[in-house]
HTML snippet that shows the backbone in 3Dmol.js (N, CA, C, O; Angstrom):
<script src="https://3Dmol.org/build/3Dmol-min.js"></script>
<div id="view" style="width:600px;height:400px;position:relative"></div>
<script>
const pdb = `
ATOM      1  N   UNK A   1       0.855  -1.168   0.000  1.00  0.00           N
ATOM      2  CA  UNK A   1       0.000   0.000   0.000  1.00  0.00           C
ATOM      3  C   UNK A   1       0.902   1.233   0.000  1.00  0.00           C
ATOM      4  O   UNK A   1       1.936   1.090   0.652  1.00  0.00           O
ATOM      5  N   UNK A   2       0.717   2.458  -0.619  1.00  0.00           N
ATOM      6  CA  UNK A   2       1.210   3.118  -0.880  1.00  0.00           C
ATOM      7  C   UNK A   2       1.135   3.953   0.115  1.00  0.00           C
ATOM      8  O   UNK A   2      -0.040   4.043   0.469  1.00  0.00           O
ATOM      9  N   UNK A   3       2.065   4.830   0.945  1.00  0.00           N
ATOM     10  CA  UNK A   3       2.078   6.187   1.813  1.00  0.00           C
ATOM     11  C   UNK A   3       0.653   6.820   1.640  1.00  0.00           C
ATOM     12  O   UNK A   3      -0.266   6.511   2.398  1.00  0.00           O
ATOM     13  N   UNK A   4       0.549   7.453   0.916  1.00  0.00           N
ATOM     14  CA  UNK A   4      -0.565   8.568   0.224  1.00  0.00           C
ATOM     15  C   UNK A   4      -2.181   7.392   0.845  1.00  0.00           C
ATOM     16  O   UNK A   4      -3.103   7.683   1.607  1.00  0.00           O
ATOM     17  N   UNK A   5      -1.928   6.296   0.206  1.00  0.00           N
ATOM     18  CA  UNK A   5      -3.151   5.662   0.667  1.00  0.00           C
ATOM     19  C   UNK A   5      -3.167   5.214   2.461  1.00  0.00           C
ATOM     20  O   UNK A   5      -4.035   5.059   3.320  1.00  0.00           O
ATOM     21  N   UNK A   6      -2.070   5.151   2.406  1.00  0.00           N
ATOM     22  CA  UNK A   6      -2.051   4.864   3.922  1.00  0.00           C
ATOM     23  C   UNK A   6      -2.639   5.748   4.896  1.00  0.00           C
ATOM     24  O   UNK A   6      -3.309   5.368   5.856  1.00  0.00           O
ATOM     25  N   UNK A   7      -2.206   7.617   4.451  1.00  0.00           N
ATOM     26  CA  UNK A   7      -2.564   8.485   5.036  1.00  0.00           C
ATOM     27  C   UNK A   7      -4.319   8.778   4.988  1.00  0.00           C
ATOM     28  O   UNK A   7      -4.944   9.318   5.902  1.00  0.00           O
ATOM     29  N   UNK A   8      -4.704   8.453   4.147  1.00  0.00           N
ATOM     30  CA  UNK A   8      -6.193   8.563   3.453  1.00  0.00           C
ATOM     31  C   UNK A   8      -6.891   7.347   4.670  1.00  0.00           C
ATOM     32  O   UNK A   8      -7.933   7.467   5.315  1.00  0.00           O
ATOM     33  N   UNK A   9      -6.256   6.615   4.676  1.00  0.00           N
ATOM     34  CA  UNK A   9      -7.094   5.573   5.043  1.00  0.00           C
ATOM     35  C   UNK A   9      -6.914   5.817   7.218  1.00  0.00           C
ATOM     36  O   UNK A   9      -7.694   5.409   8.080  1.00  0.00           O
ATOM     37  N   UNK A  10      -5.934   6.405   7.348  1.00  0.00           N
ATOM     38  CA  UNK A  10      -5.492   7.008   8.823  1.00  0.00           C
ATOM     39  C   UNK A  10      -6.131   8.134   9.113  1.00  0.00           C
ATOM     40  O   UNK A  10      -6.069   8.627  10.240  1.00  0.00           O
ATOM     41  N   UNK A  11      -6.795   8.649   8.158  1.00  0.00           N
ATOM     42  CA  UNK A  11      -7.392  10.020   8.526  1.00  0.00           C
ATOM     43  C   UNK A  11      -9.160   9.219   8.185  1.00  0.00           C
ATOM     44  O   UNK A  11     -10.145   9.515   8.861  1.00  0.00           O
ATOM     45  N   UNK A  12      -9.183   8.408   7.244  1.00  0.00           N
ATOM     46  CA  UNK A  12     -10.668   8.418   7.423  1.00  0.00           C
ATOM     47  C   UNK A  12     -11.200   7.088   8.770  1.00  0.00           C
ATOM     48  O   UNK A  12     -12.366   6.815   9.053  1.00  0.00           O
ATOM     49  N   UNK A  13     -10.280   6.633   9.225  1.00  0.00           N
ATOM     50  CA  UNK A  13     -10.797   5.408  10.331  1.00  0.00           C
ATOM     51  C   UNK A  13     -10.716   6.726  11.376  1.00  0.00           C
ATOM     52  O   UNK A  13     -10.885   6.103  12.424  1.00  0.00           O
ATOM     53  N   UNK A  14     -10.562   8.208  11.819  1.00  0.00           N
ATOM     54  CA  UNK A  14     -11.437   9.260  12.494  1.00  0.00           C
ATOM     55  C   UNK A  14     -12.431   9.483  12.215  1.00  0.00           C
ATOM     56  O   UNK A  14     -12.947   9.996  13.208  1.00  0.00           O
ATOM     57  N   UNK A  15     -13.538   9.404  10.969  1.00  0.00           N
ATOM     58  CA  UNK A  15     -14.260   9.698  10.922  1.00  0.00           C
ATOM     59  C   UNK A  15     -15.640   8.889  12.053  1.00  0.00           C
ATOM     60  O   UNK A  15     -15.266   8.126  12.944  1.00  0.00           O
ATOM     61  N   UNK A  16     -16.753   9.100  11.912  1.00  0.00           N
ATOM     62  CA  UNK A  16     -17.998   8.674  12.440  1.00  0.00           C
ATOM     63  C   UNK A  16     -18.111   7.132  11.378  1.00  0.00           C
ATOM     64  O   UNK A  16     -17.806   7.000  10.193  1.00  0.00           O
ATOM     65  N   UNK A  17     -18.871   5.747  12.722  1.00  0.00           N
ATOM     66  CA  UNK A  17     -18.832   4.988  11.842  1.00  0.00           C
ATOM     67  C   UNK A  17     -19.754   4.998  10.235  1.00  0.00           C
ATOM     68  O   UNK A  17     -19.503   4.174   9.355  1.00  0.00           O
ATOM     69  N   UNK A  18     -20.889   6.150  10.080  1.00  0.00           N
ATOM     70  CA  UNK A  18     -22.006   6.296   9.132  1.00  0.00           C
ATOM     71  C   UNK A  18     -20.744   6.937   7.919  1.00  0.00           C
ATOM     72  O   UNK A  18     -20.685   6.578   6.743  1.00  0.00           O
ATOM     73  N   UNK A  19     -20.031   7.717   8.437  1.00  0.00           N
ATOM     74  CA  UNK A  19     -19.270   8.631   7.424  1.00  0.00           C
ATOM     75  C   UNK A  19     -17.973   7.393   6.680  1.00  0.00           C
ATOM     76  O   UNK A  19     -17.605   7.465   5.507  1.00  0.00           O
ATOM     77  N   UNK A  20     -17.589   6.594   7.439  1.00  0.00           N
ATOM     78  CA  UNK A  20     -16.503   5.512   7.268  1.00  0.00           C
ATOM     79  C   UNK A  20     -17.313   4.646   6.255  1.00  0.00           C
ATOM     80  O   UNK A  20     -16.727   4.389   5.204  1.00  0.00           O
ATOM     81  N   UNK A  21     -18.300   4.266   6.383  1.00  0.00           N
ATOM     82  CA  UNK A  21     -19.242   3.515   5.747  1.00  0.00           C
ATOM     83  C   UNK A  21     -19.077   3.888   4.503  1.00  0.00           C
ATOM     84  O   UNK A  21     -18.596   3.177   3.621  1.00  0.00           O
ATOM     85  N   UNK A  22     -19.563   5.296   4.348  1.00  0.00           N
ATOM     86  CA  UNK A  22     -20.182   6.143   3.130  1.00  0.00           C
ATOM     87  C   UNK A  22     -19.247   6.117   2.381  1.00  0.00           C
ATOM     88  O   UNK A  22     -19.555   5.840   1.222  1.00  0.00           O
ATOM     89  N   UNK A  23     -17.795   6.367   2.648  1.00  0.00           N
ATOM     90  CA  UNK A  23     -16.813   6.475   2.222  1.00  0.00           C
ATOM     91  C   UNK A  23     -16.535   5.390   1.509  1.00  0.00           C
ATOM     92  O   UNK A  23     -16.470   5.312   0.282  1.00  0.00           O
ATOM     93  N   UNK A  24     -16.318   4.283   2.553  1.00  0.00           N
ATOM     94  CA  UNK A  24     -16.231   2.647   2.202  1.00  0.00           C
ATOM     95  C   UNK A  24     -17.306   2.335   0.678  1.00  0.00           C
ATOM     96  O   UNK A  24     -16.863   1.598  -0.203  1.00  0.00           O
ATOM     97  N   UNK A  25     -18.116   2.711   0.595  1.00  0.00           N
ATOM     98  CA  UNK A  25     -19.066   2.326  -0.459  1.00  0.00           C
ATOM     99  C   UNK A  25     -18.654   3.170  -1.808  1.00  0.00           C
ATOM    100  O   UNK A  25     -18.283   2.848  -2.937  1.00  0.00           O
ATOM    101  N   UNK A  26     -18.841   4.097  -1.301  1.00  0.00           N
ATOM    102  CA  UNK A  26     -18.004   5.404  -2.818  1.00  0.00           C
ATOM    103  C   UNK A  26     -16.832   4.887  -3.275  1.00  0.00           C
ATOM    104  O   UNK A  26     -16.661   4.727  -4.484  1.00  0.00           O
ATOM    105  N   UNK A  27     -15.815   4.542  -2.293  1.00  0.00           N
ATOM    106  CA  UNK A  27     -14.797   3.875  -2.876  1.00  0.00           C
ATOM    107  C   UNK A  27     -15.020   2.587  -3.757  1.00  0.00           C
ATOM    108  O   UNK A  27     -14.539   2.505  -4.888  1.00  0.00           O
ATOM    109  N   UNK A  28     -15.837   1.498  -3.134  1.00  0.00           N
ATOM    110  CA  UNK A  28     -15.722   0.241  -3.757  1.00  0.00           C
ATOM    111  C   UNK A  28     -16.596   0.779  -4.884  1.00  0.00           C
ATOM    112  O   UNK A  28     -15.992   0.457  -5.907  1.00  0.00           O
ATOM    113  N   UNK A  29     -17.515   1.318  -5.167  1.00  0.00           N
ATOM    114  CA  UNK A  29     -18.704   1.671  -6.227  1.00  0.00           C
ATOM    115  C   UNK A  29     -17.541   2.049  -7.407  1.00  0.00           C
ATOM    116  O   UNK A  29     -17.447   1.394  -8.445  1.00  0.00           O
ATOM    117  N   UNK A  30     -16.698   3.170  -7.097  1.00  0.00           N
ATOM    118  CA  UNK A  30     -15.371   3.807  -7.688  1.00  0.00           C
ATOM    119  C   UNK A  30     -14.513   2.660  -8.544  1.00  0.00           C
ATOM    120  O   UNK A  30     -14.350   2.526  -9.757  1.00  0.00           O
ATOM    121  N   UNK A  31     -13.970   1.792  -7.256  1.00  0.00           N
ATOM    122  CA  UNK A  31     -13.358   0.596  -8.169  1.00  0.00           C
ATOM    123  C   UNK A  31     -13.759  -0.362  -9.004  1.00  0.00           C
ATOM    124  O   UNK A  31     -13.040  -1.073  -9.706  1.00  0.00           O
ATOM    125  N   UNK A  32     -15.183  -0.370  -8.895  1.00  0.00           N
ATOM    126  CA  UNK A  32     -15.987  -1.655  -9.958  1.00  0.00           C
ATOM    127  C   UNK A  32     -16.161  -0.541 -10.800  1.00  0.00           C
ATOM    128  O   UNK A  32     -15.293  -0.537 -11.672  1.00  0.00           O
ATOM    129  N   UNK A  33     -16.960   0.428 -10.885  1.00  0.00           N
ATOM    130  CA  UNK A  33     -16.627   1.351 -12.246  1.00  0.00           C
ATOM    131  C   UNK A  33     -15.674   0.941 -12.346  1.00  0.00           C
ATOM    132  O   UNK A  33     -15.654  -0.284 -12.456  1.00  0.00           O
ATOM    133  N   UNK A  34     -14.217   1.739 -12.373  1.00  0.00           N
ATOM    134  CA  UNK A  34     -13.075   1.076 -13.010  1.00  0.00           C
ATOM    135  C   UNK A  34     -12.856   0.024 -13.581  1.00  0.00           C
ATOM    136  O   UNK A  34     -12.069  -0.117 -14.517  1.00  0.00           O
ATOM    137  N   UNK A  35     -13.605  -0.923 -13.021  1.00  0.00           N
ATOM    138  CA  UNK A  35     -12.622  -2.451 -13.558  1.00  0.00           C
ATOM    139  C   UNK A  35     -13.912  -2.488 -14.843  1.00  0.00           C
ATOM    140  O   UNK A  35     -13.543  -2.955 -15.920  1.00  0.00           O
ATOM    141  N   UNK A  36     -15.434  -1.996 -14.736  1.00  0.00           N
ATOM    142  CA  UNK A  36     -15.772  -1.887 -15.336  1.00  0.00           C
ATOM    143  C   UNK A  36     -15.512  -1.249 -16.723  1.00  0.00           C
ATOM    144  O   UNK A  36     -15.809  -2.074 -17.586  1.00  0.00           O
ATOM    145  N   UNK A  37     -15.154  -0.315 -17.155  1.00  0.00           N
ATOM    146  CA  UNK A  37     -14.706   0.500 -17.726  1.00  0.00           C
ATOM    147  C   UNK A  37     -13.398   0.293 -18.559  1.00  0.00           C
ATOM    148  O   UNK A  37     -13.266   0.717 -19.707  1.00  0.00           O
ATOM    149  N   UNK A  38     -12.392  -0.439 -17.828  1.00  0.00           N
ATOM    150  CA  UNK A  38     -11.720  -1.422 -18.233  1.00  0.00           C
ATOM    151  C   UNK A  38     -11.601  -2.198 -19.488  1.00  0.00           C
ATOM    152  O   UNK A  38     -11.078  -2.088 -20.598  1.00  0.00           O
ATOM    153  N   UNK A  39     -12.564  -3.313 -18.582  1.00  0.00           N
ATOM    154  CA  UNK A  39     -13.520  -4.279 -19.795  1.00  0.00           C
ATOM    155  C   UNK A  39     -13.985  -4.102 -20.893  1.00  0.00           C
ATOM    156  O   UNK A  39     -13.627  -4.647 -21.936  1.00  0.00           O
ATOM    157  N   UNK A  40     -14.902  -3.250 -20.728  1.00  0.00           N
ATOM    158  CA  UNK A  40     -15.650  -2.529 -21.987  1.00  0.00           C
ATOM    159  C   UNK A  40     -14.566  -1.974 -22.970  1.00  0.00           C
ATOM    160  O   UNK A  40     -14.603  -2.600 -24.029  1.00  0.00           O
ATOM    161  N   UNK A  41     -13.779  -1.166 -22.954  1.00  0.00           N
ATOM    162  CA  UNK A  41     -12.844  -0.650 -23.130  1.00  0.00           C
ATOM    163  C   UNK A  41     -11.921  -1.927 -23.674  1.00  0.00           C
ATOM    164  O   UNK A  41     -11.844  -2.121 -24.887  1.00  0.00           O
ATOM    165  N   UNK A  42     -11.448  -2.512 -23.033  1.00  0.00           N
ATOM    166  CA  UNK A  42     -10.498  -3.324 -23.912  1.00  0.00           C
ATOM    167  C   UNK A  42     -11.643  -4.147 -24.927  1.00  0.00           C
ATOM    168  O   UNK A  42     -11.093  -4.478 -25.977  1.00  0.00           O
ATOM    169  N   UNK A  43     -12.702  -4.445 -24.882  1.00  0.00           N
ATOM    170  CA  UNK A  43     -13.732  -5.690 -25.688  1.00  0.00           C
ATOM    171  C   UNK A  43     -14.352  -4.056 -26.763  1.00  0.00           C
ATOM    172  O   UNK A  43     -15.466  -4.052 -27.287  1.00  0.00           O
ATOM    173  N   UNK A  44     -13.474  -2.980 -26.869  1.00  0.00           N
ATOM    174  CA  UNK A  44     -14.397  -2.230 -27.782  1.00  0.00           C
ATOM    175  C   UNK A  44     -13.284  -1.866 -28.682  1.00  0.00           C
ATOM    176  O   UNK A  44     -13.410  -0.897 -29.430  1.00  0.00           O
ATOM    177  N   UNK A  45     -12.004  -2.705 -28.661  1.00  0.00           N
ATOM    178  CA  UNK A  45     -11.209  -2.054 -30.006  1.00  0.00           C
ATOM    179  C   UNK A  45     -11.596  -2.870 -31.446  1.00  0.00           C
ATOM    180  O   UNK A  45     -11.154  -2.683 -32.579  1.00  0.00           O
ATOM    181  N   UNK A  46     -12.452  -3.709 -31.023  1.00  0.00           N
ATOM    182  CA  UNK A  46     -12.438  -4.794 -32.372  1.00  0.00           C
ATOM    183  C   UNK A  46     -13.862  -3.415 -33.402  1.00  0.00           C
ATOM    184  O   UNK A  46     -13.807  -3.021 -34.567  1.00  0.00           O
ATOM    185  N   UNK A  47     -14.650  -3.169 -32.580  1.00  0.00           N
ATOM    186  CA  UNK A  47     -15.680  -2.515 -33.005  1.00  0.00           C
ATOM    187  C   UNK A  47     -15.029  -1.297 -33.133  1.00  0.00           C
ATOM    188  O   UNK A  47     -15.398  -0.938 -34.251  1.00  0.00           O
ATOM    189  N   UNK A  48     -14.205  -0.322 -32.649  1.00  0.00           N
ATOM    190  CA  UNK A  48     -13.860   0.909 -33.068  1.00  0.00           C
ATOM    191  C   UNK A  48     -12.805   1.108 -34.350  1.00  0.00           C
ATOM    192  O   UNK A  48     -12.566   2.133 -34.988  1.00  0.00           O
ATOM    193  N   UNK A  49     -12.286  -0.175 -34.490  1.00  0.00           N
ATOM    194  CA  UNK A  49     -11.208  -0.464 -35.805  1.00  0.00           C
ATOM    195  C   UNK A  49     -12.188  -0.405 -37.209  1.00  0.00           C
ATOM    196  O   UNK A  49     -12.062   0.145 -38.303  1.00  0.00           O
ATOM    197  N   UNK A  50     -13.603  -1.579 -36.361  1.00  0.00           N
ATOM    198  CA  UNK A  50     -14.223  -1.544 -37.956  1.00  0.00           C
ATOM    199  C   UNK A  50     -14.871  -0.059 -38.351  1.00  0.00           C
ATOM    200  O   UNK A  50     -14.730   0.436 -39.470  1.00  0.00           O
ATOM    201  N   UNK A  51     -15.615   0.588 -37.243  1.00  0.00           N
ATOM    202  CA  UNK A  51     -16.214   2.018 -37.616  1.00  0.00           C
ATOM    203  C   UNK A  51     -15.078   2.881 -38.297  1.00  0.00           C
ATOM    204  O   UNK A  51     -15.431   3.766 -39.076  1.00  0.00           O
ATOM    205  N   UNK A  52     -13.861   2.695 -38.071  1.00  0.00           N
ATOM    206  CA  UNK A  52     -12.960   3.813 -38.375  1.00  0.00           C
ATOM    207  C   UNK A  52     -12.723   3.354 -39.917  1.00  0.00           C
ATOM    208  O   UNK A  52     -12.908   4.084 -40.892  1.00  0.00           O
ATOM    209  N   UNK A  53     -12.251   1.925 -39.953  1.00  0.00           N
ATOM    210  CA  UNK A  53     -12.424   1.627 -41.607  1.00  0.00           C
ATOM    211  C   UNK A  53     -13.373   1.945 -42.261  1.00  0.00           C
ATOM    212  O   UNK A  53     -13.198   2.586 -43.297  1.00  0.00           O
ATOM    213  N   UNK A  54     -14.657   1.581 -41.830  1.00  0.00           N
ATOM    214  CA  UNK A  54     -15.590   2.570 -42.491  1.00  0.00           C
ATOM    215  C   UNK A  54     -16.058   3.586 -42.693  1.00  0.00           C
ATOM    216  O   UNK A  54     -17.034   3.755 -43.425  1.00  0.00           O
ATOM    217  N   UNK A  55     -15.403   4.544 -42.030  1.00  0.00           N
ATOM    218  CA  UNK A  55     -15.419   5.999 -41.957  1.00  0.00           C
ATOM    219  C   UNK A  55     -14.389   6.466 -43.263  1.00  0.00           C
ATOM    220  O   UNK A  55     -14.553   7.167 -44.262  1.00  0.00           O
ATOM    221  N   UNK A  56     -13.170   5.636 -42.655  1.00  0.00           N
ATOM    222  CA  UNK A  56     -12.028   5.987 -43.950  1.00  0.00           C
ATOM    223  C   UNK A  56     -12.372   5.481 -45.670  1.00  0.00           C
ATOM    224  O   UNK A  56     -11.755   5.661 -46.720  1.00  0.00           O
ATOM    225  N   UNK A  57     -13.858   4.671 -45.278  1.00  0.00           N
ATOM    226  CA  UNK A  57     -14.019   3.963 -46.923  1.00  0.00           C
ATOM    227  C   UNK A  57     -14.941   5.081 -47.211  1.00  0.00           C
ATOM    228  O   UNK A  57     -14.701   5.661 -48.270  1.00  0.00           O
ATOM    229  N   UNK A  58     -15.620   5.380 -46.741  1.00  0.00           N
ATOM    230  CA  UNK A  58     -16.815   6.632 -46.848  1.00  0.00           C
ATOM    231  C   UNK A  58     -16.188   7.676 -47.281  1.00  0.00           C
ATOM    232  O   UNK A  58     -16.403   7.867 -48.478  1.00  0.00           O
ATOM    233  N   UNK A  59     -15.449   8.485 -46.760  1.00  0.00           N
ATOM    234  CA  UNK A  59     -14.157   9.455 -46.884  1.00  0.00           C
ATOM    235  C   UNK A  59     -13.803   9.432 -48.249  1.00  0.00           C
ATOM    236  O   UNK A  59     -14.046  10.389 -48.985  1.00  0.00           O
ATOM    237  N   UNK A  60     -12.994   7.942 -48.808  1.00  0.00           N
ATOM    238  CA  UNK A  60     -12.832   7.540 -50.019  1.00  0.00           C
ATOM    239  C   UNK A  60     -13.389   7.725 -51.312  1.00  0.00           C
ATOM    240  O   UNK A  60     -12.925   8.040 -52.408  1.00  0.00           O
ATOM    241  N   UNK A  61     -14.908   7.340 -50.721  1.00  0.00           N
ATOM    242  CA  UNK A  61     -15.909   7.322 -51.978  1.00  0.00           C
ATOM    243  C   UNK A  61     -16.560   8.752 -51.727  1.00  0.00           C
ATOM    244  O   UNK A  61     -17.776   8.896 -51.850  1.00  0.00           O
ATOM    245  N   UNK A  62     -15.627   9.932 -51.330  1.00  0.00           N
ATOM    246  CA  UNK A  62     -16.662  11.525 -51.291  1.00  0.00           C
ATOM    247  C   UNK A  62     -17.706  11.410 -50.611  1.00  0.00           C
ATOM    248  O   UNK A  62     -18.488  12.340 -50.808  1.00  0.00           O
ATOM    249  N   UNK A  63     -18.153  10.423 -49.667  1.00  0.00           N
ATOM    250  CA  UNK A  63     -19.285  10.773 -48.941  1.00  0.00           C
ATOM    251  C   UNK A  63     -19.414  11.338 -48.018  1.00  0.00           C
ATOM    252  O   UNK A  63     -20.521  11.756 -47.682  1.00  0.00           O
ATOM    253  N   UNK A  64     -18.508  11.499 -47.429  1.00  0.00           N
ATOM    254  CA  UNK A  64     -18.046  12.760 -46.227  1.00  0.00           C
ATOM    255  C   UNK A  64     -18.447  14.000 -46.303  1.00  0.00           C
ATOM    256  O   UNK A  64     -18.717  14.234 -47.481  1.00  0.00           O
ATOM    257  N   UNK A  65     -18.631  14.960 -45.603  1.00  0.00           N
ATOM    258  CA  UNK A  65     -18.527  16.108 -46.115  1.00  0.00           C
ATOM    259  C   UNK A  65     -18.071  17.257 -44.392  1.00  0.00           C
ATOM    260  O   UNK A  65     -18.449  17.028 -43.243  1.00  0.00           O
ATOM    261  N   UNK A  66     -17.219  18.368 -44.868  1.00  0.00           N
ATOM    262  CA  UNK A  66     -16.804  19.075 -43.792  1.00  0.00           C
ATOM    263  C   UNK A  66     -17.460  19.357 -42.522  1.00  0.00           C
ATOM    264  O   UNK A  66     -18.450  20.052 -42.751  1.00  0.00           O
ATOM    265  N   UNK A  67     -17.322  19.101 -41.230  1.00  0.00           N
ATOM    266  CA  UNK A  67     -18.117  19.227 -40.176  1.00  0.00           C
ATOM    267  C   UNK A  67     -18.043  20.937 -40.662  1.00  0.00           C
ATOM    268  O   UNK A  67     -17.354  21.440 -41.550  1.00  0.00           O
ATOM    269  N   UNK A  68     -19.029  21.594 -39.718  1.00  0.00           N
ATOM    270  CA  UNK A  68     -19.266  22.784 -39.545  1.00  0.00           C
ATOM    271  C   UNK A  68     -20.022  23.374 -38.400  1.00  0.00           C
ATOM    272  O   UNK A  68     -21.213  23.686 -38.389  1.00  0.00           O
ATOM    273  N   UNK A  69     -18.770  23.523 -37.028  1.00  0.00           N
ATOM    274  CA  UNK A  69     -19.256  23.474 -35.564  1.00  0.00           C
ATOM    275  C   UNK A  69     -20.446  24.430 -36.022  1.00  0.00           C
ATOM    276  O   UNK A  69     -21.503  24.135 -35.463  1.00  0.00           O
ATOM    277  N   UNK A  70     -20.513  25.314 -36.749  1.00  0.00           N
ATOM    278  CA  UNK A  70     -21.870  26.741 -36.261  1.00  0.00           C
ATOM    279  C   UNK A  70     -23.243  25.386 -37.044  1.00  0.00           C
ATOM    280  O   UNK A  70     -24.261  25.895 -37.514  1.00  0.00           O
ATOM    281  N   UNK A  71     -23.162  24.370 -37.077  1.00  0.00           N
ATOM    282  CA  UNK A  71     -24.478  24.123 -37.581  1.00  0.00           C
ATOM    283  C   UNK A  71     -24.807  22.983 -36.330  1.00  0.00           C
ATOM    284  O   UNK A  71     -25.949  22.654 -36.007  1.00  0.00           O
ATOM    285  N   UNK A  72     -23.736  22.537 -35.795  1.00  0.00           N
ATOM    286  CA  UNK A  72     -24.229  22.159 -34.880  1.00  0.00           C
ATOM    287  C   UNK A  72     -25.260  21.889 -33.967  1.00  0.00           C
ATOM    288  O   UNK A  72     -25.015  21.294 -32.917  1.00  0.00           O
TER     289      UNK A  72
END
`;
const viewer = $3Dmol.createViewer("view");
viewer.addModel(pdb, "pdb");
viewer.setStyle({}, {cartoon: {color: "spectrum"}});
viewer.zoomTo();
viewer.render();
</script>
């Protein structure tokens, strides 16, 4: 465990047990996002390779045409 977490975790076992709790939950909620996010993320390069080839074949055949933020 790292210093920095050590100190985090020494300052919040002062808190009230409702506030230790709250904390406790935000954190773990925090880390499954993450690992969530992760996942998805690595299982989404197969699908972002093919959109981009097809963006670049579209491009190809003039079907593109210039974004233009003011129409936004």
């Amino acid at each position: 465990m790292t210093k920095l977490l050590e100190q985090a975790f020494s300052e919040a076992a002062k808190l009230a047990d409702a506030e230790q709790d709250a904390l406790a939950k935000w954190l773990l909620a925090e880390i499954e996002s993450e690992r969530r996010w992760e996942e998805l993320w690595a299982s989404s390069h197969e699908a972002l390779a093919g959109w981009a080839a097809e963006a670049e074949a579209e491009y190809g055949r003039g079907e593109t045409e210039a974004l233009d933020p003011d129409k936004l």
